[in-house]
DRENKE-381259 format. One record per residue (C-alpha): residue number from 1; residue in three letters; chain; x, y, z. Coordinates in steps of 0.5 Angstrom, whole numbers. Layout:
BEGIN
+-----+-----+---+-------+-------+-------+
|   k |   r | c |     u |     v |     w |
+-----+-----+---+-------+-------+-------+
| NUM | ALA | A |     X |     Y |     Z |
...
+-----+-----+---+-------+-------+-------+
END
This chain:
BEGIN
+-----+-----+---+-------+-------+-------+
|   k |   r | c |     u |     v |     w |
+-----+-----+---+-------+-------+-------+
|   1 | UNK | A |   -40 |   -31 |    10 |
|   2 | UNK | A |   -39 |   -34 |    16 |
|   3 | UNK | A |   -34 |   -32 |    23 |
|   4 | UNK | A |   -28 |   -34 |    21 |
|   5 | UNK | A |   -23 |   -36 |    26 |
|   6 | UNK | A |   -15 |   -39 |    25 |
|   7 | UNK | A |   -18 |   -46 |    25 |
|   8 | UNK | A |   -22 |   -44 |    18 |
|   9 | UNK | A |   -15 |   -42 |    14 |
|  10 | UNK | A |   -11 |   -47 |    11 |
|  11 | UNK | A |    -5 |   -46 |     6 |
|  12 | UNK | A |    -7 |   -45 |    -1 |
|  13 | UNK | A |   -14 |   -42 |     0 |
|  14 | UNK | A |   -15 |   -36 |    -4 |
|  15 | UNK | A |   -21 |   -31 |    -2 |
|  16 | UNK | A |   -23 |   -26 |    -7 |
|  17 | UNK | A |   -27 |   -20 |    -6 |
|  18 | UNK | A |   -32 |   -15 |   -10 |
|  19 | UNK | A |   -30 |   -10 |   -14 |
|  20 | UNK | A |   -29 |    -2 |   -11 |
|  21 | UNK | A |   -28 |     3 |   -16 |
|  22 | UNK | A |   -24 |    10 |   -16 |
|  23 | UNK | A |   -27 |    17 |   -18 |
|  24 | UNK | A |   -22 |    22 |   -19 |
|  25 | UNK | A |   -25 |    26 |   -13 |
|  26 | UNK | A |   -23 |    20 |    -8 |
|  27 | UNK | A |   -16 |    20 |   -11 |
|  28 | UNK | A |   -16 |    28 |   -11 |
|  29 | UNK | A |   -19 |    27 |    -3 |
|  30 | UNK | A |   -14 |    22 |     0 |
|  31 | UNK | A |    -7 |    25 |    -3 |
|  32 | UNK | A |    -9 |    33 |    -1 |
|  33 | UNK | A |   -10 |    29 |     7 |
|  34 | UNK | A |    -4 |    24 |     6 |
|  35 | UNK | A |     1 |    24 |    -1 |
|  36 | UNK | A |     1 |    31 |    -3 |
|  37 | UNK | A |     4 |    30 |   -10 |
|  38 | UNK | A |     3 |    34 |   -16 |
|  39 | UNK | A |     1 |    27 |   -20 |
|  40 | UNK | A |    -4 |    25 |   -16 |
|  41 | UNK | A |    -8 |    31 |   -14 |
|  42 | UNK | A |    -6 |    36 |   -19 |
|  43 | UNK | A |    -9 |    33 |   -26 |
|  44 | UNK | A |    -6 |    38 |   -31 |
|  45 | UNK | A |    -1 |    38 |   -28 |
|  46 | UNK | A |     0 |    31 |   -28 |
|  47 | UNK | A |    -2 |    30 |   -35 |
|  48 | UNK | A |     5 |    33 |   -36 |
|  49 | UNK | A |     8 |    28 |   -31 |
|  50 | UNK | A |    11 |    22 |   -31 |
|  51 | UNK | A |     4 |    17 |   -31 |
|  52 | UNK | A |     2 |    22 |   -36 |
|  53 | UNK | A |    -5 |    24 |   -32 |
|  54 | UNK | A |    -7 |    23 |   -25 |
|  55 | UNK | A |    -6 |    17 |   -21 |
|  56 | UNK | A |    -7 |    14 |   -14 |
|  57 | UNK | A |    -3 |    14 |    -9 |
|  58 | UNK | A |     0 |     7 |    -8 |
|  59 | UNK | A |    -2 |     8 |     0 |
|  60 | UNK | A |    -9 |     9 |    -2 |
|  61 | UNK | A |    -9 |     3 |    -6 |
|  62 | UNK | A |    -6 |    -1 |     0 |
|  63 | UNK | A |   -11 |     2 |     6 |
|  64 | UNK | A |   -17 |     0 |    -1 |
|  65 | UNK | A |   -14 |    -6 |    -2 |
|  66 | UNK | A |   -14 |    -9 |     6 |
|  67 | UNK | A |   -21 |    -5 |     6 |
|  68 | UNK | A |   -23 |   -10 |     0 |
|  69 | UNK | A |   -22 |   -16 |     5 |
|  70 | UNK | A |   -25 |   -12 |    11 |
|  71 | UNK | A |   -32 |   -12 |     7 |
|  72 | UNK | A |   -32 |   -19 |     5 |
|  73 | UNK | A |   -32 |   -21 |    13 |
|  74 | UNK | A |   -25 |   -24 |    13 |
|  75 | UNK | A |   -23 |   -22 |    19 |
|  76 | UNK | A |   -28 |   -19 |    23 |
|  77 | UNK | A |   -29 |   -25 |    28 |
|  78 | UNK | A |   -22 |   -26 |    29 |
|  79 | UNK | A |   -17 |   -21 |    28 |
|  80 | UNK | A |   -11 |   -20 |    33 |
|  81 | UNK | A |    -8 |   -16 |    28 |
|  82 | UNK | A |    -2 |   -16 |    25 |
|  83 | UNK | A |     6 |   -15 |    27 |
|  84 | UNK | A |     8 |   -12 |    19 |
|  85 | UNK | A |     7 |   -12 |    12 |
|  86 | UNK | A |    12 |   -15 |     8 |
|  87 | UNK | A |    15 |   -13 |     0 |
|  88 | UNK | A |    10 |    -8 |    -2 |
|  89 | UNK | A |    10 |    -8 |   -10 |
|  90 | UNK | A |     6 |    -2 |   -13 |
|  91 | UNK | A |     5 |    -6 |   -20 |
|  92 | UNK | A |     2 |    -1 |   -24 |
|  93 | UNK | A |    -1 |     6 |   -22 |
|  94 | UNK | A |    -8 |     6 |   -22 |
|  95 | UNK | A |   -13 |    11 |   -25 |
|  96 | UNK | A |   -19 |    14 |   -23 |
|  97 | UNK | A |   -25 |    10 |   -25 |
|  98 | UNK | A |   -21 |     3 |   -25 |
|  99 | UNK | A |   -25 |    -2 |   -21 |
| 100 | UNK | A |   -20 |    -6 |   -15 |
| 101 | UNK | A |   -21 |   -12 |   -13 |
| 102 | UNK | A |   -16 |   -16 |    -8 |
| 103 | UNK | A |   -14 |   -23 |    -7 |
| 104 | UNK | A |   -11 |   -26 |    -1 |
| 105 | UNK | A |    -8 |   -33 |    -2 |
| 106 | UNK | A |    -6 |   -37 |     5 |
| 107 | UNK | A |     1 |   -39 |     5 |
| 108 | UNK | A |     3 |   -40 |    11 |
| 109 | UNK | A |    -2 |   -43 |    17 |
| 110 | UNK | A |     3 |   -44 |    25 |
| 111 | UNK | A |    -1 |   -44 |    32 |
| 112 | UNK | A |     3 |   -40 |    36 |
| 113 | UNK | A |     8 |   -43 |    41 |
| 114 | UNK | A |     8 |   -38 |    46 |
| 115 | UNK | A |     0 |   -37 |    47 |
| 116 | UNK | A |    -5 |   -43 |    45 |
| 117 | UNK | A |   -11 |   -38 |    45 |
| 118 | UNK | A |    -8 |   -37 |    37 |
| 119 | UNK | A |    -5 |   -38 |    31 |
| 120 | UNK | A |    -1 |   -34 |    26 |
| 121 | UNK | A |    -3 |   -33 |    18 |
| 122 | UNK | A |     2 |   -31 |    13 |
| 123 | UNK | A |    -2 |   -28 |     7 |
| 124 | UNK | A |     0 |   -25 |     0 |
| 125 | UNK | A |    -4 |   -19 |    -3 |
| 126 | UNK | A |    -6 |   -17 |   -10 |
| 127 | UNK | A |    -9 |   -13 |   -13 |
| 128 | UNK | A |   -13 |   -13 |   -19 |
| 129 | UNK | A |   -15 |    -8 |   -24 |
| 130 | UNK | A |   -21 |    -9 |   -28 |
| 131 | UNK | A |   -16 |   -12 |   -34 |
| 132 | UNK | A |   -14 |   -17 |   -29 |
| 133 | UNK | A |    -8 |   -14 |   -30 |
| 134 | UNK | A |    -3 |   -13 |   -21 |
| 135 | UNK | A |    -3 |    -6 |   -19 |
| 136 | UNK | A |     0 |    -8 |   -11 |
| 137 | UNK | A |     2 |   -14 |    -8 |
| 138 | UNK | A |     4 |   -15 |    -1 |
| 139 | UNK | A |     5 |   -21 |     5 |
| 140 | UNK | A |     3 |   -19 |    11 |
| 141 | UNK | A |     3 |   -23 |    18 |
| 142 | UNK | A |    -4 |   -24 |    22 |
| 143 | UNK | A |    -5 |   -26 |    28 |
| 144 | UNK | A |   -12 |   -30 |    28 |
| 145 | UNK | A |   -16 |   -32 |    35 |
| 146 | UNK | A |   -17 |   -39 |    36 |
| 147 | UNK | A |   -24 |   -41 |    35 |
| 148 | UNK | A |   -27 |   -41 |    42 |
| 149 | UNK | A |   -29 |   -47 |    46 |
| 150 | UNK | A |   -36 |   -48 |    46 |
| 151 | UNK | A |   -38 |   -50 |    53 |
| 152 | UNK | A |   -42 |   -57 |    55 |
+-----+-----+---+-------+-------+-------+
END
């Protein structure tokens, strides 16, 4: 995929990544390191557990699912970050060897008022399971650099 940069994004676009799929390793791994829970890290235990076997943590599913956008190049070019994420659902838990994949719609596209050199994209997350099934949604703001004048 080509740089992106604000210009390139319009209200209504949906980009849509490939899938990753998790193991029980990685799922075990990221919540030793993060979110200690017996569900996630413990699997007899969890079998016993409200998700009646191990689960994801939904941060792993939320750092995964903005990874997922990373890889398809969306960003790279032009990122200037991001001053939050809004409505953070988690949907339905995720297990090991489901594939994630994400779509991003653009809702909103504004130029900055106060600094011409970007504009500011308002984006809905979801995550998808290999059963198309949302296991996460979110709305996150990013700043976007303008694309750069090329010079005569």
């Amino acid at each position: 995929m080509p740089e992106l940069y604000f210009e390139d994004f319009q209200a209504g676009q949906i980009f849509e990544s490939r899938g990753i799929t998790l193991t029980e390793s990685e799922i075990i791994d990221f919540a030793l390191r993060y979110d200690p829970q017996p569900f996630h890290i413990d699997k007899t235990a969890a079998e016993t557990g409200p998700y009646a076997g191990l689960i994801a943590s939904g941060f792993q599913t939320l750092v995964l699912t903005f990874r997922m956008m990373l890889q398809e190049n969306l960003i790279f070019a032009a990122s200037m970050g991001s001053p939050g994420i809004d409505e953070v659902r988690w949907l339905r838990p995720v297990r090991p060897g489901d594939t994630l994949r994400m779509r991003m719609e653009i809702k909103d596209c504004r130029e900055s008022r106060s600094k011409p050199d970007r504009g500011i994209l308002i984006c809905a997350y979801t995550g998808l399971n290999q059963h198309d099934e949302p296991v996460i949604s979110f709305t996150a703001t990013q700043i976007f650099r303008r694309r750069p004048e090329m010079p005569d």
